[in-house]
C-alpha positions in Angstrom: 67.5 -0.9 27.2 64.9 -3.6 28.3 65.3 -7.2 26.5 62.5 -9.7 26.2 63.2 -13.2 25.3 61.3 -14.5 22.1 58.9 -16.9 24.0 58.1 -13.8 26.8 56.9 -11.6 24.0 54.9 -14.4 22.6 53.3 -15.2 25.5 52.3 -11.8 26.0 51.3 -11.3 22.7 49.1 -13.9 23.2 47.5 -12.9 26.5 46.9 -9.6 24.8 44.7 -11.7 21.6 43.1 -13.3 24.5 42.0 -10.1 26.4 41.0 -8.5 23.3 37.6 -7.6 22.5 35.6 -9.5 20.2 35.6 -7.3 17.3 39.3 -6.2 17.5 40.8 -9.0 15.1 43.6 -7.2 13.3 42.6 -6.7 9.8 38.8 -7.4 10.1 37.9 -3.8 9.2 39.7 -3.8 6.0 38.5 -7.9 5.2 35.1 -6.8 6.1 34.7 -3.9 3.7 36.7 -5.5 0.5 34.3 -8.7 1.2 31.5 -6.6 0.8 32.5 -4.7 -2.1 33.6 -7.8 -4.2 31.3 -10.4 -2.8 28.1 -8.8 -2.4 27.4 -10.3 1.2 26.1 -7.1 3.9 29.3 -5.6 5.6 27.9 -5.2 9.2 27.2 -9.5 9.2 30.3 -10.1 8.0 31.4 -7.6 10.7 29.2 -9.4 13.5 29.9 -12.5 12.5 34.1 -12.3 12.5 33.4 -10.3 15.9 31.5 -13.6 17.4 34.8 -15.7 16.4 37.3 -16.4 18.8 41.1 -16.6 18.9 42.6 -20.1 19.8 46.1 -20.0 20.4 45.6 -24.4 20.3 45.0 -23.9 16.3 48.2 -21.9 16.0 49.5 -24.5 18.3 48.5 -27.4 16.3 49.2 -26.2 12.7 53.0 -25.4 14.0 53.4 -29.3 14.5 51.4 -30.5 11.7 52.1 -34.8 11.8 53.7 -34.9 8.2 56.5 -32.9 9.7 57.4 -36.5 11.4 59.5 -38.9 10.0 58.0 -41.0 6.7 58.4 -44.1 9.7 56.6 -42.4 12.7 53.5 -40.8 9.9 53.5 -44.1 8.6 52.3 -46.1 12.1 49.3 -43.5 12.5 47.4 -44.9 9.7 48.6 -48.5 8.5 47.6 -50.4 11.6 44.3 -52.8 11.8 42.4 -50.8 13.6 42.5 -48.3 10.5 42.3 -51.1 7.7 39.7 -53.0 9.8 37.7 -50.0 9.9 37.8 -49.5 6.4 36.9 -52.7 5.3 33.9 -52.6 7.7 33.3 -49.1 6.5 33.0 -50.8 2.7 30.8 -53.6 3.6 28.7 -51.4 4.9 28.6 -49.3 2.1 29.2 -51.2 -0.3 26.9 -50.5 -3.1 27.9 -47.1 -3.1 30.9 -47.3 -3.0 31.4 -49.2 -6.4 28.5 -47.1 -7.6 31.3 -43.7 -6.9 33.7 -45.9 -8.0 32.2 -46.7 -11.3 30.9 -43.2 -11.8 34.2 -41.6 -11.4 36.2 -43.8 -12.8 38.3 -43.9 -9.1 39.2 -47.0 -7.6 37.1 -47.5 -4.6 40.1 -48.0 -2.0 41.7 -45.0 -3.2 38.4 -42.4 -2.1 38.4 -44.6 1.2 41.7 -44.8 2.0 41.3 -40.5 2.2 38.6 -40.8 4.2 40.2 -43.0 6.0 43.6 -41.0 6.0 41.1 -37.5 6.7 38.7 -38.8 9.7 39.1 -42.3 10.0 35.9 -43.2 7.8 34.2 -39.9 9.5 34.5 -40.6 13.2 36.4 -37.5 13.7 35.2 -34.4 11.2 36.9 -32.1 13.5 36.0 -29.9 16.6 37.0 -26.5 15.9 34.0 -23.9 14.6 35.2 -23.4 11.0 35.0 -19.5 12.2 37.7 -19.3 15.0 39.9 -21.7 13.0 40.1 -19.3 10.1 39.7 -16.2 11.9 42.5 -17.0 13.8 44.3 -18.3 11.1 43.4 -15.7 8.5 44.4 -12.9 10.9 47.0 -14.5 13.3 48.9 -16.6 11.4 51.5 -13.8 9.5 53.6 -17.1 7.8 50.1 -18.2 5.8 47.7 -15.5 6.9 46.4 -14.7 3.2 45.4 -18.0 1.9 43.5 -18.3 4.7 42.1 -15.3 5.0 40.6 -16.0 1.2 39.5 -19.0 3.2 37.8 -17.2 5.6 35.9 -15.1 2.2 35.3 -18.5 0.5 33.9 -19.7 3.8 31.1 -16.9 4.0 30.1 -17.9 0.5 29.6 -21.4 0.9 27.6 -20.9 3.9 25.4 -18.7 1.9 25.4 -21.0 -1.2 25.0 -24.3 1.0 22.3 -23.0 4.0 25.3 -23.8 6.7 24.9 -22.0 10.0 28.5 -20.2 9.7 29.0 -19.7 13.5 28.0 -23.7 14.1 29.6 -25.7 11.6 32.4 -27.5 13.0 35.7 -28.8 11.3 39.6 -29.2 11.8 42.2 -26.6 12.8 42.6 -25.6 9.6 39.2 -25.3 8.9 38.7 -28.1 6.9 35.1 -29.8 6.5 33.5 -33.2 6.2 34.9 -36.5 6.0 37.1 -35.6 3.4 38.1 -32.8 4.9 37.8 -30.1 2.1 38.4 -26.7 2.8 35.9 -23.7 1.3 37.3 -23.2 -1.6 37.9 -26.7 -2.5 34.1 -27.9 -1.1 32.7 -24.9 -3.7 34.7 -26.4 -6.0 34.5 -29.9 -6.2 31.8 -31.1 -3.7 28.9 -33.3 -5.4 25.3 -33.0 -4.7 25.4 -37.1 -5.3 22.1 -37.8 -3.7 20.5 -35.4 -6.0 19.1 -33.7 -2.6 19.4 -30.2 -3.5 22.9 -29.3 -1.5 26.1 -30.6 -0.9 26.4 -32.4 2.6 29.8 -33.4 3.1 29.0 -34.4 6.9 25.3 -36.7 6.6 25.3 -37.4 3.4 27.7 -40.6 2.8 27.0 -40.5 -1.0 27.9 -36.6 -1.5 31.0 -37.0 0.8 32.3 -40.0 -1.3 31.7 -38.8 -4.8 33.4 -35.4 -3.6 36.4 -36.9 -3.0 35.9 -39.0 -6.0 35.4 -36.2 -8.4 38.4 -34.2 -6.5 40.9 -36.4 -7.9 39.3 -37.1 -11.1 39.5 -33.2 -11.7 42.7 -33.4 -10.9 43.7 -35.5 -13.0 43.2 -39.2 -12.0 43.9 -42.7 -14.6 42.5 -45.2 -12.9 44.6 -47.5 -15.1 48.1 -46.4 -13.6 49.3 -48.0 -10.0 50.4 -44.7 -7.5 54.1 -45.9 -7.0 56.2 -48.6 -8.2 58.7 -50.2 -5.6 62.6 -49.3 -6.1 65.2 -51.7 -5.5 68.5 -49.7 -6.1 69.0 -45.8 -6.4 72.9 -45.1 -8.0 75.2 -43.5 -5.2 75.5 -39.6 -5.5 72.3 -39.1 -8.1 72.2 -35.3 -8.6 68.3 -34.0 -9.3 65.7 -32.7 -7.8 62.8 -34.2 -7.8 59.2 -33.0 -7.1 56.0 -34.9 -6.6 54.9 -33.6 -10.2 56.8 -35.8 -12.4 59.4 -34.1 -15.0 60.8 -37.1 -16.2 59.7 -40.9 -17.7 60.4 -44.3 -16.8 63.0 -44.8 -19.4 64.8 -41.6 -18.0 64.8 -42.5 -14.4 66.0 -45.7 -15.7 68.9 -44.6 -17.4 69.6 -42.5 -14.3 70.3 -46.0 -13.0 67.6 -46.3 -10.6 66.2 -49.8 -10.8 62.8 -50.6 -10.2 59.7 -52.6 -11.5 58.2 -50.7 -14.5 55.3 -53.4 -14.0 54.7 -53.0 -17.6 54.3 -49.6 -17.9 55.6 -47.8 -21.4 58.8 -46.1 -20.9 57.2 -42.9 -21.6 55.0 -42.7 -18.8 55.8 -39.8 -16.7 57.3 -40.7 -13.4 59.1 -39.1 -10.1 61.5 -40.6 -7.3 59.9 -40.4 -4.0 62.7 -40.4 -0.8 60.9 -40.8 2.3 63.1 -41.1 6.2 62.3 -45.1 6.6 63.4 -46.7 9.7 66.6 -48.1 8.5 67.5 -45.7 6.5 66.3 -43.5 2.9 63.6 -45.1 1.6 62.6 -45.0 -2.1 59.5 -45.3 -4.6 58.7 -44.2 -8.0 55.9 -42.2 -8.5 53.2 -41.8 -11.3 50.8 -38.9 -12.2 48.7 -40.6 -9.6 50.7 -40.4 -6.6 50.7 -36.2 -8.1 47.4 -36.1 -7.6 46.9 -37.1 -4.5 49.7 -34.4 -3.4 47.1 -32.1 -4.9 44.3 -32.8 -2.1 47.3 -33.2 0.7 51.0 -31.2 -0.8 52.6 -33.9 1.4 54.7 -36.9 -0.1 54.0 -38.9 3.5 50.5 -38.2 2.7 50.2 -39.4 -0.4 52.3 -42.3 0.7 50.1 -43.4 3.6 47.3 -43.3 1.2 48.6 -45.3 -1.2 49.8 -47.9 1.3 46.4 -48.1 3.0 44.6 -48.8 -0.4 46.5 -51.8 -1.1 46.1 -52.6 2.7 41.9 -51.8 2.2 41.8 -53.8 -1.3 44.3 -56.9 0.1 41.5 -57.5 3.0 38.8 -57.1 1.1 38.9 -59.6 -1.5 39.5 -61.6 1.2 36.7 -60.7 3.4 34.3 -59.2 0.6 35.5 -61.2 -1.7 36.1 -58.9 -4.1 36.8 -59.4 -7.6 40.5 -58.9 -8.9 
């Protein structure tokens, strides 16, 4: 009996994708056809256009070794360094009137919708460089561990291009096939993407003031009180606690309280609703409390280092710019 090791059959597997021709993505047929019957959209450019899209083994590559599976410390120094608040204060002078005008309309404080930006493409310098295509064709039919959400991508993808007059085989985005500079995928950019400008379509790449409101009105669907902080800092978790939290808080203040974790409330009733947040510092566990806010920021990114890092880098944005915008309080 012939043995292959794991990585051998891989790497021919992989050849094989490579060598394939154009139109033989497993599962296209069958996409194709139930696309067609349930979405109205002609069968043979759907066929054409999943035919024009290529595999990249780079996307499977990259979404294997995504950075929030590094340590809380190591995700941590990608995004709070100057460079990244610098930007984003320059970023909000130069924008400034629309910013507050989102900001005001949304009722979402205006370091919180950059600090995504800044989190997503570092205030839009880098909206990705994959064609939206190959990333979820290769993803939708390659990619066996999340190959149906992405596949429903791929569908939600061919009506947004319809709906929004985008040129499906040029428009451009990340790995995952994520669009803009806040990075929403299809179903999220049909979803919740503004037409802020009043222009007549959703431009989540030109247009700064539909790309700012979108992410704006993303969390304010989900859920948003601008009145509440994200976290509250944690001076003393009891040895051997016992539960399990989530980012969607099950419990209050005054529970986690008389759990015996210590912390400043800031204020805050003892019935708001509230989560302990363990992230891998440097030295050791690291802990925060978090409020329906720091939830809803899971809900654009399911990460708790995500949400983290955007938290931090709104303080870090607001902190420099009362000082350099001179901002009000």
């Amino acid at each position: 009996m012939l043995f292959c090791s794991r990585a051998g059959l891989l790497a021919a597997l992989a050849a094989m994708i490579l060598h394939a021709p154009a139109g033989a993505h497993p599962g296209a047929e069958a996409f194709a056809e139930r696309l067609a019957a349930d979405g109205g959209i002609d069968v043979e450019y759907i066929r054409s256009s999943i035919a024009d899209a290529d595999y990249q083994q780079s996307i499977i590559d990259a979404i294997t070794r995504p950075a929030e599976a590094k340590p809380w410390h190591e995700y941590r120094r990608i995004f709070i360094r100057d460079t990244r608040i610098d930007g984003g204060v320059e970023f909000w002078r130069a924008n400034r009137s629309l910013v507050e005008q989102v900001a005001d309309e949304f009722g979402v404080r205006a370091e919180f919708v950059l600090a995504i930006v800044g989190v997503e493409t570092n205030y839009g310098l880098n909206t990705g460089s994959y064609r939206v295509l190959d990333a979820l064709v290769t993803l939708g039919f390659y990619y066996p561990r999340r190959g149906e959400f992405f596949a429903r991508e791929l569908a939600e993808f061919f009506h947004l291009s319809r709906e929004e007059n985008l040129p499906l085989d040029r428009v451009k985005g990340s790995y995952a096939g994520a669009m803009g500079l806040g990075q929403f995928i299809p179903s999220s950019y049909r979803a919740y993407a503004v037409d802020f400008d009043d222009s007549g379509s959703r431009d989540l790449w030109r247009s700064l003031p539909d790309a700012l409101a979108s992410v704006a009105n993303y969390l304010k669907v989900h859920g948003w009180d601008d009145g509440l902080p994200v976290v509250l800092s944690v001076s003393e978790v009891p040895v051997g606690l016992d539960e399990d939290f989530k980012p969607k808080p099950r419990h209050t203040l005054g529970e986690l309280a008389a759990m015996g974790i210590d912390f400043d409330a800031a204020g805050l009733a003892p019935e708001t609703p509230a989560t302990l947040v363990e992230l891998d510092g440097e030295d050791g566990a690291e802990y925060w409390i978090g409020l329906n806010n720091f939830y809803v920021i899971t809900r654009y990114n399911r990460s708790p280092l995500y949400a983290m890092a955007v938290a931090q880098l709104a303080d870090e944005l607001r902190l420099r710019a009362q000082d350099q915008l001179a901002l009000a309080d």
